[in-house]
N, C-alpha and C positions, 0 to 999 in steps of 0.2 A: 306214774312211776317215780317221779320225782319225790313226792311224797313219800315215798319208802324210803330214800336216802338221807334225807329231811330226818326220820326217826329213828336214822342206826345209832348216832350217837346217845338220845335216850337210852337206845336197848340196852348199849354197850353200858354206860351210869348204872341203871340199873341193874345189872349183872354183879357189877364193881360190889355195888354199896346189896347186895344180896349175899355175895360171899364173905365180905365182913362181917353181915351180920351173924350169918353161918358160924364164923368162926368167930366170934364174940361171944355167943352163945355157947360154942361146943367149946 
């Protein structure tokens, strides 16, 4: 379980730098 907590902040980074790129693109 700990492990999953461990990789929220990735998800969250990755989220981040997905909608930038969304809207760099659009």
């Amino acid at each position: 379980m700990a492990g999953f907590f461990i990789q929220l902040p990735t998800w969250s980074s990755s989220i981040q730098l997905l909608e930038i790129s969304l809207d760099f693109v659009g």
